[in-house]
MARZA-699946 format. One record per atom (N, C-alpha, C, O): x, y, z; residue in one letter. Coordinates in steps of 0.2 Angstrom, whole numbers, plus 5000, padded with zeros to 4 digits. Atoms other than C-alpha are relative to their C-alpha. Layout:
XYZA;...
***
This chain:
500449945000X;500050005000X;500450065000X;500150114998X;499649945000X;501550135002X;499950024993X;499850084991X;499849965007X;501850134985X;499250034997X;499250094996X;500749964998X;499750184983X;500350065002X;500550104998X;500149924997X;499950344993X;500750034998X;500850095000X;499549965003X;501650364985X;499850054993X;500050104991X;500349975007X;500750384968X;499750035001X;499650064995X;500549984997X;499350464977X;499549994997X;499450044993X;500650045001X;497950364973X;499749965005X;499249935004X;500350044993X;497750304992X;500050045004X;500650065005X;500349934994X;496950435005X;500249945008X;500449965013X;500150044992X;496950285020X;499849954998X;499449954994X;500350045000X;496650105021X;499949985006X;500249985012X;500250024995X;495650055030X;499749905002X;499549864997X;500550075001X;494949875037X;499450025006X;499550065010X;500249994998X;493449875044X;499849955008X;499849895008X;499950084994X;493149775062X;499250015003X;498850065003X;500650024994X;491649725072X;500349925003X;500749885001X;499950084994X;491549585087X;499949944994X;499449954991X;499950065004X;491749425075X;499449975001X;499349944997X;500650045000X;490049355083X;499550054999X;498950045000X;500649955004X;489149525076X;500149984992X;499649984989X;499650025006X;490049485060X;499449934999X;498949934996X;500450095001X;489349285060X;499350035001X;499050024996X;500750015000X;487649345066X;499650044995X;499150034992X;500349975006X;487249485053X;500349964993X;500149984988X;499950035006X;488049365040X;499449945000X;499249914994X;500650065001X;486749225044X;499550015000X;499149974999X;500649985001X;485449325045X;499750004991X;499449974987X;499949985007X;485649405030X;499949944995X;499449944991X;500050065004X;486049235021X;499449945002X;499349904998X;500850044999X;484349145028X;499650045001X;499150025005X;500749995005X;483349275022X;500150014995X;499650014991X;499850005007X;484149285008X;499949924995X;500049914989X;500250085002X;483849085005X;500549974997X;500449914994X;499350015003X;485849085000X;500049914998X;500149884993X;499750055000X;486048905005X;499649985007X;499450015011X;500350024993X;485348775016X;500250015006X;500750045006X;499849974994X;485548815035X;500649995003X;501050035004X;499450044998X;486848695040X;500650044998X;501150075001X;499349965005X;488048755026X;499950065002X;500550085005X;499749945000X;487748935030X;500350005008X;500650055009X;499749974995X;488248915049X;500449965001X;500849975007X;499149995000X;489648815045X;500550024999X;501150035001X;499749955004X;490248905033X;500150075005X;500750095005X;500149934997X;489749075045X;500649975006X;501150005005X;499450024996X;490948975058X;500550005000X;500850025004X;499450025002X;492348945049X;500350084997X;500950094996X;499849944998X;492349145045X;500150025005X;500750045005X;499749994994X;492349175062X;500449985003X;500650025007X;499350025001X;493749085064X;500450034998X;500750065002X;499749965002X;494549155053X;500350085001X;500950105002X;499949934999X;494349335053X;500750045006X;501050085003X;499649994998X;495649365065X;500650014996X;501050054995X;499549995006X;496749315051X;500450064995X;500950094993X;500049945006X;496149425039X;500150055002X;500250094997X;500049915000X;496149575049X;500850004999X;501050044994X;499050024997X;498149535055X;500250004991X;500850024990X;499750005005X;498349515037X;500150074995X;500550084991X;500149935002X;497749685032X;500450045002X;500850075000X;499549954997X;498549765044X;500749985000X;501050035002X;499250025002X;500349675040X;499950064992X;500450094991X;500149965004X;499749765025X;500150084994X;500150104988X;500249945001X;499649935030X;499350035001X;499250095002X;500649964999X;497649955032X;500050005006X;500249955009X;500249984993X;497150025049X;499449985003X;498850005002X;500750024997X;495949925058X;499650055004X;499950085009X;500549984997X;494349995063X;499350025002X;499249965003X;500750004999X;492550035067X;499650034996X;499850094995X;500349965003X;491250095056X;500150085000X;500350114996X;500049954999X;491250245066X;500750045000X;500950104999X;499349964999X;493050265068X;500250014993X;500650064992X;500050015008X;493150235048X;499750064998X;500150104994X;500149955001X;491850375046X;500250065003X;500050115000X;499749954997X;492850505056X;500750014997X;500850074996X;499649995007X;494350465045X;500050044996X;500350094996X;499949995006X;493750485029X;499850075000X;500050114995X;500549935000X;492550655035X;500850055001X;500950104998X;499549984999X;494350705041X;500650044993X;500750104991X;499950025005X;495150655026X;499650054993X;499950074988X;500249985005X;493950745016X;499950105001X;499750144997X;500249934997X;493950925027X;500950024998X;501250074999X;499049955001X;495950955021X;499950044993X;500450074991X;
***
């Protein structure tokens, strides 16, 4: 990502984060109204993101993106966009 805001084409990365069991429960919602897939598969599959996620964030952020909260995310950007 350095080189991104070297060319300046990257204002900030961000990742975005939530508790990992608000994560899995708006994902299985979502996905059993939505009739994605039968039940079983959508919460073991929703598990095995939750598991993971940890990963993914640590991966982002080895990355360069800034973990953080919708709200901390929109204070950034409104930041970001007052310069």
């Amino acid at each position: 990502m350095p080189a991104l805001s070297e060319a300046g084409v990257l204002a900030d990365a961000l990742c975005l984060t939530h508790r990992p069991v608000v994560t899995f429960a708006r994902r299985l919602a979502r996905d059993l109204h939505e009739h994605r897939k039968p039940p079983l598969t959508l919460v073991r599959r929703g598990l095995g993101l939750l598991r993971a996620e940890p990963r993914v964030v640590a991966r982002q952020v080895s990355l360069g993106a800034v973990p953080c909260t919708p709200r901390e995310a929109l204070a950034r950007i409104r930041a970001l966009a007052a310069v």
